[in-house]
C-alpha positions in Angstrom: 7.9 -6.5 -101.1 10.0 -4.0 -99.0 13.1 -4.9 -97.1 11.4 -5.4 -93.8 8.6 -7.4 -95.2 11.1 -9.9 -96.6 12.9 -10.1 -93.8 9.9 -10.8 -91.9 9.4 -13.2 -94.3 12.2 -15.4 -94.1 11.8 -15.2 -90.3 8.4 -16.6 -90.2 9.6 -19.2 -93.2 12.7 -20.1 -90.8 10.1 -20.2 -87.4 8.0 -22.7 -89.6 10.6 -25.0 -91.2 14.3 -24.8 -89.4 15.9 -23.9 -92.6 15.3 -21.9 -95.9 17.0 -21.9 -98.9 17.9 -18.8 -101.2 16.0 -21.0 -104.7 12.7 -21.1 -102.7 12.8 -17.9 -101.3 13.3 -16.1 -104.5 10.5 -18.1 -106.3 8.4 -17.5 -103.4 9.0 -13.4 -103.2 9.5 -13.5 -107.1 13.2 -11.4 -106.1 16.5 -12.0 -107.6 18.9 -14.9 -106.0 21.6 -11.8 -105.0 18.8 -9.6 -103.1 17.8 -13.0 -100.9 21.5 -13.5 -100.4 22.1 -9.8 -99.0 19.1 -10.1 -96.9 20.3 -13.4 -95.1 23.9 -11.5 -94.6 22.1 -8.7 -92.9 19.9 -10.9 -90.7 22.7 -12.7 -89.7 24.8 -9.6 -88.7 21.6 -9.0 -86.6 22.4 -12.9 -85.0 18.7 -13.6 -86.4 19.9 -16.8 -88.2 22.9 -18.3 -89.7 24.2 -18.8 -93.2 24.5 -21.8 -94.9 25.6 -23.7 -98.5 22.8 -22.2 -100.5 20.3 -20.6 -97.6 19.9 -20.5 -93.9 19.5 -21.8 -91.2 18.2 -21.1 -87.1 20.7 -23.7 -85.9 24.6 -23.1 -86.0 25.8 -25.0 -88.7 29.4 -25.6 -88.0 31.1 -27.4 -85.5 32.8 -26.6 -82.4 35.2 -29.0 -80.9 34.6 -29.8 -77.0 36.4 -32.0 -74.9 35.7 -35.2 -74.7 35.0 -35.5 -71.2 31.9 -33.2 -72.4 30.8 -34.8 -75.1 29.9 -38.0 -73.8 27.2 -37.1 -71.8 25.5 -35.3 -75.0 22.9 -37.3 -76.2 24.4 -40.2 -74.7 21.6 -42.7 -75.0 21.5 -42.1 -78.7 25.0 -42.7 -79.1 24.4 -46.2 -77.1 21.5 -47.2 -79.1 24.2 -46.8 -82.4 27.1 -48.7 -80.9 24.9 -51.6 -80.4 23.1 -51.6 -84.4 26.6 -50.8 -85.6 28.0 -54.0 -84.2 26.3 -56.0 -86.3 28.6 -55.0 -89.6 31.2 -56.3 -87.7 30.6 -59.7 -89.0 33.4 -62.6 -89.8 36.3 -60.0 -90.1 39.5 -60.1 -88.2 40.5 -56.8 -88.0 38.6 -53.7 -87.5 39.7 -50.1 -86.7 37.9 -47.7 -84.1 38.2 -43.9 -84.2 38.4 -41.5 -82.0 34.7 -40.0 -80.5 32.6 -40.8 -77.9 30.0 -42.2 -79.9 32.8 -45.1 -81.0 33.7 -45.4 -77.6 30.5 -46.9 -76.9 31.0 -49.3 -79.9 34.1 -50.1 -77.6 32.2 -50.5 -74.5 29.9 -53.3 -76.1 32.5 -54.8 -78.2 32.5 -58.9 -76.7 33.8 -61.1 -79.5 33.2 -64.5 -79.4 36.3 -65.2 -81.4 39.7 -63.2 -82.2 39.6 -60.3 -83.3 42.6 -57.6 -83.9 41.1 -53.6 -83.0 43.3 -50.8 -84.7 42.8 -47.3 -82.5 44.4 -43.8 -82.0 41.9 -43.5 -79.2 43.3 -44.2 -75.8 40.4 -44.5 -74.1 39.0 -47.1 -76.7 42.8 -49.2 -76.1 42.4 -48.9 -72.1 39.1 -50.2 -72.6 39.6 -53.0 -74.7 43.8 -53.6 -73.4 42.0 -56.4 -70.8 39.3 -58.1 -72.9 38.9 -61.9 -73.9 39.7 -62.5 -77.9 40.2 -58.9 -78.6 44.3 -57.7 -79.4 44.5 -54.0 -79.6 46.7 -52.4 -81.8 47.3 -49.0 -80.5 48.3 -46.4 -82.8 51.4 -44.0 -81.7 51.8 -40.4 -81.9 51.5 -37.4 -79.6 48.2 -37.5 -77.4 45.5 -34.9 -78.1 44.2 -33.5 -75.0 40.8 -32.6 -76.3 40.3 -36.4 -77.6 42.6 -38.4 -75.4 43.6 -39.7 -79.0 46.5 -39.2 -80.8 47.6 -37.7 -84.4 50.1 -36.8 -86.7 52.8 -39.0 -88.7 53.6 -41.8 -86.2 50.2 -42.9 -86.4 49.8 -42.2 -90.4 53.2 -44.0 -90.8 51.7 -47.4 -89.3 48.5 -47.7 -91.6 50.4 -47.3 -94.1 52.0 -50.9 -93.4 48.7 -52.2 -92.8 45.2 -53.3 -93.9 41.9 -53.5 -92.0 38.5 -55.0 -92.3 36.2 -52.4 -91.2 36.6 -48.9 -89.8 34.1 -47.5 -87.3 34.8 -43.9 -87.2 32.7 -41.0 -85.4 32.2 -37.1 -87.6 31.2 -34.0 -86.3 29.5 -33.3 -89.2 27.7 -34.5 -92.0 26.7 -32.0 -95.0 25.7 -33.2 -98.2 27.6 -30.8 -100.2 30.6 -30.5 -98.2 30.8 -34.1 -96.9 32.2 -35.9 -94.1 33.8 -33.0 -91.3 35.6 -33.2 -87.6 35.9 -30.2 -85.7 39.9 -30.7 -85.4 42.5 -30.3 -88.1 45.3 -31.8 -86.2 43.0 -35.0 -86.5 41.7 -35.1 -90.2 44.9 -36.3 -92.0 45.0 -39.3 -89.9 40.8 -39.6 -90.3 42.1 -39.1 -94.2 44.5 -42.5 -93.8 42.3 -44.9 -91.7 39.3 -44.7 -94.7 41.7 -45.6 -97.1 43.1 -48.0 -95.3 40.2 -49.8 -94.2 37.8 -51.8 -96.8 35.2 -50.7 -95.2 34.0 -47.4 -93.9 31.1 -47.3 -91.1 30.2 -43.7 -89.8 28.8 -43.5 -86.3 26.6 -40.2 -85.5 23.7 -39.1 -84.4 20.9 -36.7 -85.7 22.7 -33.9 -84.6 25.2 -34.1 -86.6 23.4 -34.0 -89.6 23.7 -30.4 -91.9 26.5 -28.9 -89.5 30.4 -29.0 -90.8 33.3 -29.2 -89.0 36.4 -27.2 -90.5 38.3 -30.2 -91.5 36.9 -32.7 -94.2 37.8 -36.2 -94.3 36.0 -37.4 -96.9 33.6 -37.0 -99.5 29.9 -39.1 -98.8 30.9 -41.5 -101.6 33.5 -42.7 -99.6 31.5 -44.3 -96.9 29.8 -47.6 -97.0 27.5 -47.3 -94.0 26.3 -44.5 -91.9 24.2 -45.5 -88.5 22.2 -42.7 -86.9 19.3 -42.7 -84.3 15.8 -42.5 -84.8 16.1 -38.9 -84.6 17.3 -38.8 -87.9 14.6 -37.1 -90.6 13.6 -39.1 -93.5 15.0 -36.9 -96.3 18.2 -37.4 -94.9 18.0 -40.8 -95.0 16.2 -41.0 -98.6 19.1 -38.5 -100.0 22.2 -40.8 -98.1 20.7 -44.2 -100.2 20.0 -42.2 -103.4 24.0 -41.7 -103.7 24.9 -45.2 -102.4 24.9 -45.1 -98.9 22.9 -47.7 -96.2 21.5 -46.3 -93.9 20.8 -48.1 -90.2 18.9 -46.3 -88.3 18.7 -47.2 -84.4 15.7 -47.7 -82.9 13.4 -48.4 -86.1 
C-alpha cells in the first residue's frame, strides 16, 4: 500500500470504529509498528485525528479543565442518575469524604441521612450545601480556594487527613485510561486527590461515559486503587468487562 492509501485507510477504520490501534493496523496492512506510528503523527499534524497510548483516536483524548459553573450543565442528567446509585455504598458508615466535581455535588444534593453522619470536603459548594442539613456534620477542609473548583488545595487541607480516617470517599476524575489510570485536569488539585484515597477505606469514583479513555495531566491513582466506579448507561461493555477483570465493580446507572 502507498502512503495515501494507508492513510485513507486508517481514516475509514477510525470513521467506522472511533478508535484504531497501531497492533491492528499493522496486521491489517501487513506494515511495520514504526511506519503505522509515523503515519498517525502526520495525520495528526493534518488535525485528522489524535494520538493516543498505543493508536488513535477521532475524539480528544486529554482533558481540559473548565470552570465549574460550566461543567455542571454537561451531561447533567447523567451525573444525577450516578449520585443517586452511588448512594447506596454509603451504607452503615459514619464518615464519608466528598470531592470536589460537579458530578459529587449531586451526590451532595441527594445526600438525606436518616442518622448521623460526619461528610469530610475541600469542596465549598458541597459544605454550603450540606452546612444546614438534619444528621449530617460537615467537616470542611481548609486551604486556599480554587477558583476554577470553588474547592480548595494545597497543605492545609493535606495536613488535616493526615490526622484522620474516613469510611468512604466519593470522588469525581476527569479521566479514566486503563493504562494511565485515574486523572484530573488540575495539578494544584491531585496531591490532595493523592491524600483523601489513602485516607479513606474506601474509594468510590463518580463519572460518566465521557470520561472514559481521555486523561487529565495529573494522576491520582492507579485503577487498582479504587473499589468502585459508577458510570451511566452510556458506558460501553468492554469498559465495563475490562474494569471487573482487574478488580473493580462496576455500577452502572440506569441498567
Amino acid at each position: 500500500m502507498t502512503i495515501t492509501e494507508r492513510h485513507q485507510f486508517i481514516l475509514q477504520e477510525l470513521k467506522r470504529a472511533g478508535t484504531v490501534s497501531i497492533v491492528q493496523l499493522s496486521e491489517q496492512m501487513q506494515v511495520s509498528g514504526v511506519t503505522i506510528r509515523k503515519d498517525l503523527k502526520l495525520l495528526e499534524d493534518k488535525n485528522l485525528l489524535f494520538r493516543t497510548h498505543g493508536g488513535g483516536s477521532l475524539n480528544n483524548p486529554y482533558a481540559v479543565e473548565r470552570p465549574i459553573n460550566e461543567k455542571e450543565f454537561i451531561n447533567s442528567d447523567e451525573k444525577q442518575s450516578i449520585a443517586r446509585e452511588a448512594l447506596t455504598l454509603i451504607r452503615q458508615t459514619d464518615s464519608i469524604m466528598i470531592g470536589s466535581g460537579t458530578t459529587v455535588f449531586e451526590l451532595a444534593r441527594c445526600l438525606h441521612p436518616t442518622k448521623q453522619i460526619t461528610v469530610i470536603t475541600p469542596a465549598v459548594k458541597v459544605t454550603l450545601e450540606l452546612s444546614n442539613r438534619p444528621n449530617v456534620e460537615v467537616l470542611q477542609l481548609g486551604g486556599l480556594i480554587r477558583q476554577n473548583s470553588s474547592s480548595v488545595a494545597g497543605s492545609y487541607a493535606e495536613y488535616i487527613l493526615d490526622h484522620i480516617s474516613c469510611g468512604v470517599l466519593f470522588i469525581g476524575v476527569d479521566g479514566i485510561d486503563f493504562d494511565f489510570g485515574l486523572s484530573i485536569s488540575n495539578l494544584t488539585e491531585a496531591g490532595l486527590n493523592q491524600k483523601m484515597i489513602s485516607t479513606a477505606q474506601i474509594v468510590v469514583v463518580l463519572a460518566d461515559h465521557t470520561k472514559f479513555g481521555k486523561r487529565g495531566i495529573g494522576k491520582i491513582c492507579d485503577l487498582d486503587q479504587v473499589q468502585y466506579i459508577v458510570t451511566d448507561a452510556g458506558v460501553s461493555d468492554e469498559a465495563v468487562k475490562s474494569l471487573e477483570d482487574r478488580g473493580v465493580k462496576v455500577l452502572v446507572a440506569g441498567r
